[in-house]
Backbone bond lengths (Angstrom), bond angles and torsions (degrees), N, CA, C in turn:
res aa  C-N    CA-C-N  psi(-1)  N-CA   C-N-CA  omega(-1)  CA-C   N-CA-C  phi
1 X - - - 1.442 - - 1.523 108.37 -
2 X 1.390 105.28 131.86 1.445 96.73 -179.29 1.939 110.55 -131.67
3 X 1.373 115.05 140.02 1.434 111.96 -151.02 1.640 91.75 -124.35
4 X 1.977 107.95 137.52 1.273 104.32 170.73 1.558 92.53 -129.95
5 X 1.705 114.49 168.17 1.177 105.00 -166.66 2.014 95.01 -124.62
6 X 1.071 110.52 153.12 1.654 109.43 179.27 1.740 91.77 -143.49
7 X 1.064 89.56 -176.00 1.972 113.98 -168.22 1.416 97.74 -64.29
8 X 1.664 121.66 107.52 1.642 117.81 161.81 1.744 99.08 97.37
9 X 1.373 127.79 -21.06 1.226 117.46 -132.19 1.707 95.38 -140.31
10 X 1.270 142.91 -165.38 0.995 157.74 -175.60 1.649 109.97 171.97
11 X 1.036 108.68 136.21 1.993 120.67 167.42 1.184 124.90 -137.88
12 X 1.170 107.49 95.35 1.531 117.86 169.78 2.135 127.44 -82.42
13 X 1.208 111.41 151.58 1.272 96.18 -174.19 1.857 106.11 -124.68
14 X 0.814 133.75 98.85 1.024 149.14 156.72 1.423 121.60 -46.46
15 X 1.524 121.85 120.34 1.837 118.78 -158.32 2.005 82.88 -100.27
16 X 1.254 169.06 -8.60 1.186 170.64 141.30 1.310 138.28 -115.92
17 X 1.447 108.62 167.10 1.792 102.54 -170.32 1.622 98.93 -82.85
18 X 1.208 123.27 -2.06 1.948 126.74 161.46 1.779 95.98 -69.79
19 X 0.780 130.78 -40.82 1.695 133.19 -150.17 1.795 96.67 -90.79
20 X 1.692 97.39 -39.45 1.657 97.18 -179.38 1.689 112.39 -76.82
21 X 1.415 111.69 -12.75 1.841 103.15 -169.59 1.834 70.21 -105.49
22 X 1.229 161.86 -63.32 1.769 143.79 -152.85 1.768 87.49 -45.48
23 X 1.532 109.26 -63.93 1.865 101.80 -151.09 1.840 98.63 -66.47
24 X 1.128 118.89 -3.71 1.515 105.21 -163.86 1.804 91.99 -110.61
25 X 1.502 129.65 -6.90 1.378 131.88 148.70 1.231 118.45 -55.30
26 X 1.512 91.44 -57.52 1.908 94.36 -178.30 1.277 103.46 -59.54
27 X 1.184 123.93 -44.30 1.629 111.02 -168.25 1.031 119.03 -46.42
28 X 1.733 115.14 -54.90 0.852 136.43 174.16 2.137 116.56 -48.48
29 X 1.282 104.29 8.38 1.454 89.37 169.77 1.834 97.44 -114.19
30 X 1.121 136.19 29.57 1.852 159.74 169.41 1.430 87.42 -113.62
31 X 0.970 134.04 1.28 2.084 99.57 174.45 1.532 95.41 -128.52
32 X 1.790 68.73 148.41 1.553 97.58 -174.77 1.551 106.05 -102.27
33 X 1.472 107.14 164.09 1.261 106.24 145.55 1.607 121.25 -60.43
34 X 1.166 106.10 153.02 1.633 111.64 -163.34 1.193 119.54 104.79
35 X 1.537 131.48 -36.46 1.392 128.17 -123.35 1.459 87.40 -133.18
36 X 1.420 93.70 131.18 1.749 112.91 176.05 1.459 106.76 -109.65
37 X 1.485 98.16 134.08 1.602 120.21 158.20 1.403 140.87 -118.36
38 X 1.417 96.48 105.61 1.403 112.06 -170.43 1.794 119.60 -85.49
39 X 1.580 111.05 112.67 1.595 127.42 -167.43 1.691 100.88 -89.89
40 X 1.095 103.48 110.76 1.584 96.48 154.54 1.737 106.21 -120.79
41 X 1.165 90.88 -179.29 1.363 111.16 -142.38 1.251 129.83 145.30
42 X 1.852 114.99 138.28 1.169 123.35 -174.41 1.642 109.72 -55.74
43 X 1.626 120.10 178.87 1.494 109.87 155.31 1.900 103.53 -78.27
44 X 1.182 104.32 128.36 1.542 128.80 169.08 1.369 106.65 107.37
45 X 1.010 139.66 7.38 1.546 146.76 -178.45 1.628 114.52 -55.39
46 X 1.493 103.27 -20.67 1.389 107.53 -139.57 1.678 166.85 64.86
47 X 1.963 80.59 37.10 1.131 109.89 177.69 2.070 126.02 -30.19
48 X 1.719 84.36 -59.48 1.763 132.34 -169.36 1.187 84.13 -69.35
49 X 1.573 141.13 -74.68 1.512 133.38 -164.10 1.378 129.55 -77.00
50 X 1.390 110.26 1.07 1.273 129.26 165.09 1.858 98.62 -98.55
51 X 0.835 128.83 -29.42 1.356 117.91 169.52 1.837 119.16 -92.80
52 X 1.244 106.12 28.50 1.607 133.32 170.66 1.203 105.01 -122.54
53 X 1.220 121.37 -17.34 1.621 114.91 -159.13 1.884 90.37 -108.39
54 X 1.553 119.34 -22.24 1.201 122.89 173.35 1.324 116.85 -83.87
55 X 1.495 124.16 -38.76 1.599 133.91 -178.64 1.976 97.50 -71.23
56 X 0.807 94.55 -54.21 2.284 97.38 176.60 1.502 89.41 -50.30
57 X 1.279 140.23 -45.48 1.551 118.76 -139.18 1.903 77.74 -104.92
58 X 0.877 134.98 -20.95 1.649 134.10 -176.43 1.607 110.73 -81.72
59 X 1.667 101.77 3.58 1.739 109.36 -166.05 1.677 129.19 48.74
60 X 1.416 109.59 54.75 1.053 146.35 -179.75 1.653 95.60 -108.21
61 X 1.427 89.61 131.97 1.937 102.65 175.98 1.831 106.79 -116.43
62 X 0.957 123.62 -48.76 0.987 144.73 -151.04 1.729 104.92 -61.03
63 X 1.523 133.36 93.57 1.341 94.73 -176.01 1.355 145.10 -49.59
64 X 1.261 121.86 158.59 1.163 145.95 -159.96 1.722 91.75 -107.16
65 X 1.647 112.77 131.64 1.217 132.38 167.35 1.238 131.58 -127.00
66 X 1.421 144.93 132.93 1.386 132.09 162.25 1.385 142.83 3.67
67 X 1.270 165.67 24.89 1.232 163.72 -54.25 1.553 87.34 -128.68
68 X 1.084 117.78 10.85 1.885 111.06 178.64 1.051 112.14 -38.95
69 X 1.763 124.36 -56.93 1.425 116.51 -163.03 1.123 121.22 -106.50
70 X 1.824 104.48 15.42 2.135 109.64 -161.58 1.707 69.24 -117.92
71 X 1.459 144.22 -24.80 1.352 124.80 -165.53 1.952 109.35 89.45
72 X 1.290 103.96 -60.43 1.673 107.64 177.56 1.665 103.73 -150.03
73 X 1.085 107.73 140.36 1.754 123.16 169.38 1.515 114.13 -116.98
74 X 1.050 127.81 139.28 1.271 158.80 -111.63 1.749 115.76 -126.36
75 X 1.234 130.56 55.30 1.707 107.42 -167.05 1.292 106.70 -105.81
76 X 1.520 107.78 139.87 1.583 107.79 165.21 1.541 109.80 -59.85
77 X 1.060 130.30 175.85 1.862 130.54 156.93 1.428 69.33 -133.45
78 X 2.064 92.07 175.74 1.220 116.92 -140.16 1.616 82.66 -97.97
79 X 1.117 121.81 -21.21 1.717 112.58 -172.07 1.456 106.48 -89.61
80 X 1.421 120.96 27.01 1.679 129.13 -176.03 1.518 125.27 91.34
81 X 1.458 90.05 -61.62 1.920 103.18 175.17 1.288 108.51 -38.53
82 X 1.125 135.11 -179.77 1.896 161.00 -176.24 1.590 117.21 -109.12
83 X 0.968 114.18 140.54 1.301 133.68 150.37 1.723 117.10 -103.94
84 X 1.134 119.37 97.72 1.579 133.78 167.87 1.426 108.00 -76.27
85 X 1.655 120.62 116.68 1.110 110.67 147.34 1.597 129.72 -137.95
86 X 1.293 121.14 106.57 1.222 163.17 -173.26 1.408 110.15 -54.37
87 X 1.751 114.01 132.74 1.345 106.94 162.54 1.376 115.93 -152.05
88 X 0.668 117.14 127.85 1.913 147.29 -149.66 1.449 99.44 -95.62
89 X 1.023 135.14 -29.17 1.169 127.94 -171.70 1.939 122.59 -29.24
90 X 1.518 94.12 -69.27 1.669 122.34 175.57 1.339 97.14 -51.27
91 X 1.086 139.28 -18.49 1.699 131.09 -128.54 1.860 94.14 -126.94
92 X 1.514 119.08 103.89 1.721 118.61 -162.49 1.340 100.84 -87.56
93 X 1.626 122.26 -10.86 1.484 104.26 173.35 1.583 107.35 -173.81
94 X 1.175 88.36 167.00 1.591 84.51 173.90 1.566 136.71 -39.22
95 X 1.529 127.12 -64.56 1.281 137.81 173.33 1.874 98.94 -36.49
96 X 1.640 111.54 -62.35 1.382 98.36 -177.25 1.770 114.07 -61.21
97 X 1.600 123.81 -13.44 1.252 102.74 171.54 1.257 110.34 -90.67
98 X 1.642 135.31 10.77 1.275 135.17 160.79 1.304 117.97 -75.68
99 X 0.909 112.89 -23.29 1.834 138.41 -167.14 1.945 84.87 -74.45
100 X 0.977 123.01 -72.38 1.432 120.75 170.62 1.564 143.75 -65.44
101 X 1.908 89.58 12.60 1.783 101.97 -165.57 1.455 117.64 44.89
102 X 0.872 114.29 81.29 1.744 112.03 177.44 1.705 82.70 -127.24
103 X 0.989 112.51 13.48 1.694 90.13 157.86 1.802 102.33 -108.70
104 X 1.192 117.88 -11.69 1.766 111.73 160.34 1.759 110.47 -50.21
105 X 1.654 103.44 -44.60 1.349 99.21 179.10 1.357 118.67 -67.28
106 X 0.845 112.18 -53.27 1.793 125.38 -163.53 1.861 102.41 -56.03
107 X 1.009 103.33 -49.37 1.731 111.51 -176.26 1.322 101.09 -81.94
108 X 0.968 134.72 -23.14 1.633 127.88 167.51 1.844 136.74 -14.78
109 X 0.898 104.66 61.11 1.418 111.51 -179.97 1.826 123.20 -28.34
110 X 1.244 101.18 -34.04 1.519 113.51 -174.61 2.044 103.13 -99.40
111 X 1.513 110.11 22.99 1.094 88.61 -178.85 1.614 105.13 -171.70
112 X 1.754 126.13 146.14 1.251 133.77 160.45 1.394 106.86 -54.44
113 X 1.524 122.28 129.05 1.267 122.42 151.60 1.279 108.96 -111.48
114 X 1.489 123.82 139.02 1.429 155.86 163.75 1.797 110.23 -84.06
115 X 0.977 119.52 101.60 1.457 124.62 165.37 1.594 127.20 -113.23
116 X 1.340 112.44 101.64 1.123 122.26 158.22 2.094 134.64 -103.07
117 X 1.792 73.28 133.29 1.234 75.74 -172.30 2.163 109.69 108.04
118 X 1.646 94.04 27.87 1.767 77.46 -141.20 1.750 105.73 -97.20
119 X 1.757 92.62 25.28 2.020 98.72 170.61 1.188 98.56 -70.15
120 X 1.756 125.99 -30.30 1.833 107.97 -177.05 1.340 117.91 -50.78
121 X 1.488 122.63 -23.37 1.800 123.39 -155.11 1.553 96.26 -142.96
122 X 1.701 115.55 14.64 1.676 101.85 166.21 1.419 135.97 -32.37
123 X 1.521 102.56 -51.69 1.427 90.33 161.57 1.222 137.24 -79.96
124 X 1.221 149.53 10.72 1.400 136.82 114.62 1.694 139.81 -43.52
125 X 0.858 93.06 -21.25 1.565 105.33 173.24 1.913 115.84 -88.12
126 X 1.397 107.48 -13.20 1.215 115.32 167.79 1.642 104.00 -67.94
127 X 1.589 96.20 153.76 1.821 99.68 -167.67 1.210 117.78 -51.77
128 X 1.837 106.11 -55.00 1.647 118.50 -166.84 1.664 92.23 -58.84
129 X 1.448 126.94 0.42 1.744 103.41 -172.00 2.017 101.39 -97.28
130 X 1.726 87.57 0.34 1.692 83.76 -178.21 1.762 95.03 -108.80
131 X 1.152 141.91 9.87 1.326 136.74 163.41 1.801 93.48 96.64
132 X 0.731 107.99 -7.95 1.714 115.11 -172.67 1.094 144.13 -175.06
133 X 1.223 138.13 109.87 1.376 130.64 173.75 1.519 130.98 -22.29
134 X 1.243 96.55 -35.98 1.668 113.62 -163.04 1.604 94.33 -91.94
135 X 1.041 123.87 -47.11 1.272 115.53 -167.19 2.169 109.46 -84.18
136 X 1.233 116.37 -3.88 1.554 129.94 145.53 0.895 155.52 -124.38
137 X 0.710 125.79 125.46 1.954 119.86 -144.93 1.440 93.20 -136.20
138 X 1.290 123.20 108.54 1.318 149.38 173.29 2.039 120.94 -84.01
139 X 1.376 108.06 143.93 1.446 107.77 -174.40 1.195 81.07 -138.51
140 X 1.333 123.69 143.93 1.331 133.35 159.49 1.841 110.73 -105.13
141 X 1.049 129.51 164.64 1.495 124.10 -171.66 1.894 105.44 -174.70
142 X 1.290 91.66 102.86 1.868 94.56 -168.94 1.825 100.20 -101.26
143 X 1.066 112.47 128.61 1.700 105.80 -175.41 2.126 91.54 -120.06
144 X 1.556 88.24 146.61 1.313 108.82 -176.69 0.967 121.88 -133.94
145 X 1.455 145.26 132.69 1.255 133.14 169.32 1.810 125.30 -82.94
146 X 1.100 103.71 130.17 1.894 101.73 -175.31 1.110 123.43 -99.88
147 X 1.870 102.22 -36.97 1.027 93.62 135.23 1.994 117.51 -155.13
148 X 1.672 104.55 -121.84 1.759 83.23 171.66 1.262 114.98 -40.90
149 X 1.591 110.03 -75.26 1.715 128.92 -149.74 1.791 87.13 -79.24
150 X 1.282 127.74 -44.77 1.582 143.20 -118.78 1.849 86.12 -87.68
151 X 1.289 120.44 120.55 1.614 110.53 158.53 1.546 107.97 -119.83
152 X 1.387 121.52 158.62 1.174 126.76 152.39 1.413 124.69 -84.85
153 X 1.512 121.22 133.72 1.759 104.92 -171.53 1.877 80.59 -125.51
154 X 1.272 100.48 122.31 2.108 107.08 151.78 1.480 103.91 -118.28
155 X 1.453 82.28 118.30 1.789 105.22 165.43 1.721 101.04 -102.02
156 X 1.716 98.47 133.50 1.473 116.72 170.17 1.286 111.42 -153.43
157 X 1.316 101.51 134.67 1.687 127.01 170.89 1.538 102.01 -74.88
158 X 1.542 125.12 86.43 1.455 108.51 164.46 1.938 122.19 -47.87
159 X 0.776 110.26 166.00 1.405 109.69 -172.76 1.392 84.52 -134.18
């Protein structure tokens, strides 16, 4: 894995989908409760195995699956709080992801949310849509493929 750093942002490149669930464990020891992470990415990018590589590093056993057709799946972690992970895909806009409370998830104090797919409901995920800065704390995380095995991952803290 090899990591360069730019303004706001960081990009790491990962040579396998083993290399994409290790860096998305570690990440996963930086999140808090509170704090939403929003995955974009093509379909096959490794949206799903980057959100395995975050539920393992949150001490989550249980596999972790696609939420395409449940909308959001549900994990305890071992210190009580939640792991939310969310998928937007099906979902054409915001109002219909209100229709399903996925802003209970996203603002969730007692819990990581995982969002994929999350250009359908961008503007909710903007701060003023959580009443406060302080009370959401956003990660953005774009995964790319470079090539077969090879992805690009940029993690950024919008400000």
């Amino acid at each position: 894995m090899t990591t360069e750093h730019q303004e706001n942002k960081q990009i790491f490149t990962t040579n396998s989908p083993a290399e994409t669930t290790a860096f998305a464990n570690r990440m996963a020891g930086f999140l808090e409760s509170g704090m939403t992470v929003a995955l974009y990415g093509e379909l096959g990018t490794g949206k799903t195995q980057f959100a395995r590589g975050v539920a393992e590093g949150l001490g989550i056993t249980e596999p972790i699956t696609s939420p395409t057709f449940n909308i959001v799946q549900e994990y305890q972690r071992p210190d009580g709080d939640w792991l939310y992970h969310l998928d937007m895909y099906r979902i054409p806009d915001v109002d219909d992801a209100l229709n399903f409370d996925v802003d209970e998830y996203i603002f969730n104090q007692h819990a990581v949310t995982l969002i994929e797919w999350p250009e359908h409901i961008e503007t909710l995920l903007k701060p003023a849509a959580a009443g406060s800065t302080e009370s959401h704390q956003l990660i953005v995380v774009y995964l790319a493929h470079t090539s077969e095995e090879q992805r690009t991952i940029t993690v950024e803290r919008p400000q």
